[in-house]
VOGU-3710 file (C-alpha; in Angstrom, 3 decimals, decimal comma):
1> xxxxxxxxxx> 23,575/31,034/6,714  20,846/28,533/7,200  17,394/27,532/7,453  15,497/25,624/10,572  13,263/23,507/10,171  10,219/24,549/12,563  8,681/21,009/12,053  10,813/19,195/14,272  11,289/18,120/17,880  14,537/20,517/18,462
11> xxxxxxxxxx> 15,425/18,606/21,537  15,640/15,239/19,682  17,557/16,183/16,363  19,987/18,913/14,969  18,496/19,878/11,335  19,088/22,453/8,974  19,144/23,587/5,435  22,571/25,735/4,370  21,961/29,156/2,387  24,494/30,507/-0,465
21> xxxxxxxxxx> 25,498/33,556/2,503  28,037/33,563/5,315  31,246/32,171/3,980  34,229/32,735/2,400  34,187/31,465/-0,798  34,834/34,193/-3,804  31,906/34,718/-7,078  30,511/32,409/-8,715  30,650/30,671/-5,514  30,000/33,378/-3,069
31> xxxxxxxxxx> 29,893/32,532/-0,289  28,881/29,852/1,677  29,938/26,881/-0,908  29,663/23,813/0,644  30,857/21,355/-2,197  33,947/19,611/-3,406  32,651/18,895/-6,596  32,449/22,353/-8,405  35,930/24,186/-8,975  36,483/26,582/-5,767
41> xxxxxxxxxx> 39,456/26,587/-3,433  39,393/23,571/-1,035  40,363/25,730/1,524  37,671/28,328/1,188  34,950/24,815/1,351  36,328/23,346/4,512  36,347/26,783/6,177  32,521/26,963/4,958  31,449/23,563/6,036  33,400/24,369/9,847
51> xxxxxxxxxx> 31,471/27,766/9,702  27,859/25,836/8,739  28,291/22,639/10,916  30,008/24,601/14,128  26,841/27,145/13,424  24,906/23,600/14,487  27,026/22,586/16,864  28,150/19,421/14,782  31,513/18,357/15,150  32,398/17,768/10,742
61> xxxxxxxxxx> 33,696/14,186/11,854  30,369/12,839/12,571  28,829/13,187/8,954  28,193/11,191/6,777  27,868/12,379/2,827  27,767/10,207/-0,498  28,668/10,979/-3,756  25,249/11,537/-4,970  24,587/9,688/-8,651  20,897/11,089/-9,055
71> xxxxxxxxxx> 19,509/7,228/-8,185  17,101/6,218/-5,531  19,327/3,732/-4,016  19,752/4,632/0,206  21,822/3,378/2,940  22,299/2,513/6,343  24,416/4,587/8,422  26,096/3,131/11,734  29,045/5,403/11,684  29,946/8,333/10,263
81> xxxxxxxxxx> 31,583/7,235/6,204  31,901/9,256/3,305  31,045/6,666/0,163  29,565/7,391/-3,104  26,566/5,788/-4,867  23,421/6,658/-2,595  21,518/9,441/-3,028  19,342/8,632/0,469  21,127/8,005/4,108  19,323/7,041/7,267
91> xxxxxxxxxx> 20,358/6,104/10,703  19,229/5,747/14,312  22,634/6,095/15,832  23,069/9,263/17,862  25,511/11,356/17,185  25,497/10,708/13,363  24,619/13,629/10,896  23,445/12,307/7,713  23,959/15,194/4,735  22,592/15,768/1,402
101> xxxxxxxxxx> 24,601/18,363/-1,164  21,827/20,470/-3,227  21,786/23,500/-5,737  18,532/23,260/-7,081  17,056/19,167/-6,624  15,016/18,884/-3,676  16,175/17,917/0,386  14,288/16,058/2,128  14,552/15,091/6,133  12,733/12,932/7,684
111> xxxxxxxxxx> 12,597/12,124/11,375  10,053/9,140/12,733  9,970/10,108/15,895  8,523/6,837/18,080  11,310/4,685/17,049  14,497/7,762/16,692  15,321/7,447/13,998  16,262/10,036/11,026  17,003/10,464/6,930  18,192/12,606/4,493
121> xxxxxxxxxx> 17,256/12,902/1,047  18,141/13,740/-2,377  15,812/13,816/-4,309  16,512/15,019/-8,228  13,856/14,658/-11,041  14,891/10,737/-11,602  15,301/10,321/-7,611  11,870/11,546/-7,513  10,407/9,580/-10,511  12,319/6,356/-8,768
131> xxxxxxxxxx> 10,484/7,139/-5,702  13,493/7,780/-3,624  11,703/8,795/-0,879  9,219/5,531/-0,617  12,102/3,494/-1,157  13,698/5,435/2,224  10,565/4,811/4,725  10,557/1,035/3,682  14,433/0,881/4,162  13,576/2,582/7,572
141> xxxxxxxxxx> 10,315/0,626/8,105  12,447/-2,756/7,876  15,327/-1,602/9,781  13,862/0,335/12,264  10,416/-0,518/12,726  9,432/3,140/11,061  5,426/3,670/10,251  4,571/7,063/8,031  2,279/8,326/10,775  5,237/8,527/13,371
151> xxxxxxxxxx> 7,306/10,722/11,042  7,882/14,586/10,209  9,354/15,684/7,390  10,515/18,651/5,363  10,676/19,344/2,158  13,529/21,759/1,738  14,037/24,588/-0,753  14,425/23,771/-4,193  13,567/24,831/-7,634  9,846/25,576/-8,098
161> xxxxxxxxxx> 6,933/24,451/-9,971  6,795/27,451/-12,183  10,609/27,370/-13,136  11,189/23,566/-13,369  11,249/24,022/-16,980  10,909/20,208/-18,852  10,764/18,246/-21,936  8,350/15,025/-23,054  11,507/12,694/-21,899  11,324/14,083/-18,313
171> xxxxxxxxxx> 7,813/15,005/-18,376  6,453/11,252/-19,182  8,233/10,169/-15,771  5,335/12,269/-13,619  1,674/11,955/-12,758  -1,040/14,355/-14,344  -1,283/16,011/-10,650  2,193/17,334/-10,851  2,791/18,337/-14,198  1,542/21,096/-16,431
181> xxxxxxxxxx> 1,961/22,119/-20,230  2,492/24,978/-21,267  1,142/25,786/-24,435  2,295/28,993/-25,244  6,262/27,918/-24,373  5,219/24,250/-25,666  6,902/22,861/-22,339  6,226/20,880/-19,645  6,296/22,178/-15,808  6,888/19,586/-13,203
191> xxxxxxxxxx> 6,187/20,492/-9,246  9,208/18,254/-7,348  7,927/19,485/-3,728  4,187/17,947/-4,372  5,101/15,220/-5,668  7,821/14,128/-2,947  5,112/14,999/-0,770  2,456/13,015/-1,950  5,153/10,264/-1,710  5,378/11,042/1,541
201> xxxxxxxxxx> 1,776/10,782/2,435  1,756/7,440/0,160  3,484/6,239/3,066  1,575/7,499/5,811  2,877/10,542/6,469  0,143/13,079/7,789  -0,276/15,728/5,404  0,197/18,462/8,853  3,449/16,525/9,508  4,970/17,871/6,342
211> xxxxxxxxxx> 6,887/21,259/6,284  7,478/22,323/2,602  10,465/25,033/2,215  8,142/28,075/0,731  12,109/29,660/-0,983  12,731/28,533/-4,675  16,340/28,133/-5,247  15,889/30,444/-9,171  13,199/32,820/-7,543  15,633/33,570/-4,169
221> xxxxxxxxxx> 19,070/33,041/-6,454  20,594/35,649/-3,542  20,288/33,118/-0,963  20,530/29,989/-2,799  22,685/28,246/-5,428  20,747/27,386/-8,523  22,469/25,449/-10,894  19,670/26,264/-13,707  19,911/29,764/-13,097  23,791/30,010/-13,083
231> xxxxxxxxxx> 24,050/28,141/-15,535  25,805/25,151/-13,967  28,940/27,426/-12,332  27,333/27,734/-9,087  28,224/26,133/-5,296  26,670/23,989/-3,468  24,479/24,101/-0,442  23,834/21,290/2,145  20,517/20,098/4,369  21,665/18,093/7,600
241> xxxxxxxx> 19,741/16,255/10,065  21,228/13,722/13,230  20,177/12,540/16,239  20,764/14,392/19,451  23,544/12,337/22,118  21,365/13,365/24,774  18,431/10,767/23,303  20,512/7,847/22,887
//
């Protein structure tokens, strides 16, 4: 049902990554669909998320989700809202659970741990080319005093380097480092975990402070939604991450 990351301080924050399994939801959105967007019963979703965030111990109340629009715009969270427009949430209020909805573009979570204070990403090819996740640690920096060497992050599953499939017009938007052509297919190959990582260690995060989901959402298409590899009639799965009460 879901994945933990093993990077964090388990006593400070509540994070997780949601698999495809575990829920009610009927093919093409067996099982564990956690999204409102795609065409499944509304029923069958809310049952899901109650079976994914009571799994956490997360009352559903306390979230907070956007309608994600593939930007690199992020925002403040004080209180648990549900708005649309931001593709990037972060918040030091306890008790908040910040959550990104995924089914192949990467999650990212992100907890500086001096100062408390946590975010969730989404982080698509054009949240990634808009440096989504700078953008977030300077939004946290400002607001929270945040520096890159007091964070952790992980880099959630996602779809791989060898099956991010790409042409010139998405290609031209990465560095040399994370892209390869292919000659033989006559396509380009972009690698979304590196280079949200080395985003992440642009802004001081210590390479051994970053946790990079090894599961590829096409490869492991039995435990993940992939909206490449179904073809766009898939669910959707969630990553979560919120301060503990108990810190406040």
């Amino acid at each position: 049902m879901l994945i933990i990351p093993k990077i964090f301080d388990s006593s400070k924050v509540i994070a997780a990554q949601s698999t495809r399994q575990g829920g009610v939801s009927p093919a093409p959105y067996s099982s564990l669909n956690l999204g409102m967007s795609v065409k499944d019963n509304q029923e069958n979703v809310l049952k899901n998320r109650e079976l994914f965030f009571g799994k956490l111990g997360i009352d559903p109340s306390h979230v907070t989700k956007s309608h994600q629009v593939h930007g690199n715009h992020v925002l403040v969270v004080d209180e648990p809202v549900t708005t649309e427009g931001y593709d990037s949430l972060i918040t030091n209020k306890p008790g908040v659970f910040l959550v990104v909805s995924i089914a192949d573009c990467t999650p990212i979570l992100i907890h500086d741990e001096k100062n408390n204070a946590v975010a969730a990403i989404h982080a698509g090819w054009r949240g990634t080319a808009g440096k989504i996740v700078s953008n977030t640690l300077a939004l946290m920096k400002k607001n929270y005093g945040t520096e890159g060497e007091d964070c952790k992050a992980f880099i959630g599953a996602c779809i791989s380097y060898k099956n991010f499939e790409v042409g010139d017009e998405v290609a031209e938007n990465f560095e040399d480092r994370v892209k390869r052509f292919d000659e033989a297919k006559h396509k380009w190959f972009v690698d979304l975990k590196s280079a949200n990582s080395l985003l992440l260690e642009e802004a001081g995060v210590l390479r051994e402070n970053i946790e990079p989901s090894n599961y590829c959402t096409v490869d492991n298409n039995d435990l993940f939604f992939s909206h490449r590899k179904e073809k766009g009639v898939t669910g959707r799965m969630m990553a979560v991450i919120g301060i503990k009460k108990s810190n406040a």
